[in-house]
TORKOL-4160 file (C-alpha; in steps of 0.2 Angstrom, whole numbers, padded with zeros to 4 digits, m for minus):
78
<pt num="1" X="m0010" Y="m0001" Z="m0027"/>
<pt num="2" X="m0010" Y="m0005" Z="m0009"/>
<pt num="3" X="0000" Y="m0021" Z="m0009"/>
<pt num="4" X="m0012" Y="m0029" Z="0006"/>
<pt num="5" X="m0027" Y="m0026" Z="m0001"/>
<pt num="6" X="m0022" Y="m0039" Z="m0016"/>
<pt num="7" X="m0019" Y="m0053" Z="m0001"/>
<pt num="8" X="m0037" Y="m0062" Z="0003"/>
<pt num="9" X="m0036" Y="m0074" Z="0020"/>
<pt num="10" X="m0048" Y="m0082" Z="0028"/>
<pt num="11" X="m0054" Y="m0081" Z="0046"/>
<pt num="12" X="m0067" Y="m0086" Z="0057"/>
<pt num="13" X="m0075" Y="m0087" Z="0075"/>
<pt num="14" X="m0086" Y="m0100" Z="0084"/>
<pt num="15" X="m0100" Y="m0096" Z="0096"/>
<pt num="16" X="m0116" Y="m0100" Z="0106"/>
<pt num="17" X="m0131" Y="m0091" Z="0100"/>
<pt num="18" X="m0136" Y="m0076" Z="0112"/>
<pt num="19" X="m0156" Y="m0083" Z="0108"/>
<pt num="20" X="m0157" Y="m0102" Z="0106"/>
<pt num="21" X="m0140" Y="m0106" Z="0111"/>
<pt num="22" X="m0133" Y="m0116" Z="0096"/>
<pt num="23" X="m0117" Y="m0116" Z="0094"/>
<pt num="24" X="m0110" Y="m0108" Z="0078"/>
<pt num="25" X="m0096" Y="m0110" Z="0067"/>
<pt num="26" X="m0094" Y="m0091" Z="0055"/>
<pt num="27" X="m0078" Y="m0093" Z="0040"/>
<pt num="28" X="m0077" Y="m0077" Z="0031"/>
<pt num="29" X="m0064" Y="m0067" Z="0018"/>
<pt num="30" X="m0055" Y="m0054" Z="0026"/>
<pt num="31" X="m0043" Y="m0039" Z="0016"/>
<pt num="32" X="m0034" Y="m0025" Z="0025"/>
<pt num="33" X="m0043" Y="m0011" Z="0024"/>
<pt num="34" X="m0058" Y="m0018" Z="0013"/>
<pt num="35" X="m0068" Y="m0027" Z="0029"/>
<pt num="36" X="m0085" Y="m0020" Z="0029"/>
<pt num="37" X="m0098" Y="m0025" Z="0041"/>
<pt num="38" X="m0107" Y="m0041" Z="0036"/>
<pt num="39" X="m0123" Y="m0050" Z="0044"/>
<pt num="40" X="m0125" Y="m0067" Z="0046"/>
<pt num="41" X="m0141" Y="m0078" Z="0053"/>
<pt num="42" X="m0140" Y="m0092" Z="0065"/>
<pt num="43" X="m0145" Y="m0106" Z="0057"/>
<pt num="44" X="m0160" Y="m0113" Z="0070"/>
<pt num="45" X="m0167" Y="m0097" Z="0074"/>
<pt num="46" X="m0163" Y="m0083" Z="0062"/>
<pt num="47" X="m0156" Y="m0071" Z="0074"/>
<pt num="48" X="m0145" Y="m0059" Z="0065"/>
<pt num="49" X="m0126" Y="m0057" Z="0069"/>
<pt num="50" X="m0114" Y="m0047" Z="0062"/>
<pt num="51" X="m0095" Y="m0047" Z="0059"/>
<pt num="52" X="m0083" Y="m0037" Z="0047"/>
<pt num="53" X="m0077" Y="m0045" Z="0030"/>
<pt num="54" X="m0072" Y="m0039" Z="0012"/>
<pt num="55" X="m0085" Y="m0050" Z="0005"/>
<pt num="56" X="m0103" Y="m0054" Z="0007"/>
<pt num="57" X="m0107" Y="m0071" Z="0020"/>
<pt num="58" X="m0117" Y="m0084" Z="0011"/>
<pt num="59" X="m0126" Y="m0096" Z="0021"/>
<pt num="60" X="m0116" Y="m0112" Z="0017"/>
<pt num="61" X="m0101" Y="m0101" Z="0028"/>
<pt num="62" X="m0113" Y="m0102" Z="0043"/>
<pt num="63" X="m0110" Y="m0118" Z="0050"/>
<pt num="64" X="m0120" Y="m0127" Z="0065"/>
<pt num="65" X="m0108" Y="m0136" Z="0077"/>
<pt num="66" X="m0122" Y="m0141" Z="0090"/>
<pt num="67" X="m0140" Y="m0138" Z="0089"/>
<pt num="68" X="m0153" Y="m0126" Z="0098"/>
<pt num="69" X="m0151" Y="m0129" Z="0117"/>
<pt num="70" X="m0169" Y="m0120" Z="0122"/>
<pt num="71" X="m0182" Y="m0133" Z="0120"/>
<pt num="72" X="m0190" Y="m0121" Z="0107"/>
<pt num="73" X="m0194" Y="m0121" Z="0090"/>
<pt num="74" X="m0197" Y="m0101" Z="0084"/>
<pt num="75" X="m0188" Y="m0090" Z="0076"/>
<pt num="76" X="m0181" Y="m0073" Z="0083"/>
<pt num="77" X="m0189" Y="m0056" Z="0078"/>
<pt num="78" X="m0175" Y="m0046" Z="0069"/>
């Protein structure tokens, strides 16, 4: 067994949506050598993001620190 596959820790990222520009907070689980790519959403206008983690990014990891800067309302096309 691969001895840093069994250790789980935790990292993260913030920043400003390419679309809306909120600003972001992203927490995921990472493993050596098990990081697969993941998506995540912003949470004002749905555009998708993506990052690498061993396991799947719920919503309630997708934090907003600031919300949509853009005047807008709508949500991005995916």
């Amino acid at each position: 067994m691969d001895y840093g596959a069994t250790i789980s820790t935790t990292d993260g990222h913030e920043h400003t949506c390419d679309y809306c520009g909120a600003e972001i907070s992203v927490s995921v689980a990472k493993q050596s050598g098990h990081n697969e790519r993941e998506d995540y959403y912003c949470p004002e206008c749905n555009k998708r993001y993506h990052t690498r983690a061993s396991l799947p990014i719920m919503p309630q990891n997708v934090k907003l620190i600031s919300p949509r800067t853009d005047g807008k309302t709508d949500k991005y096309q995916n």
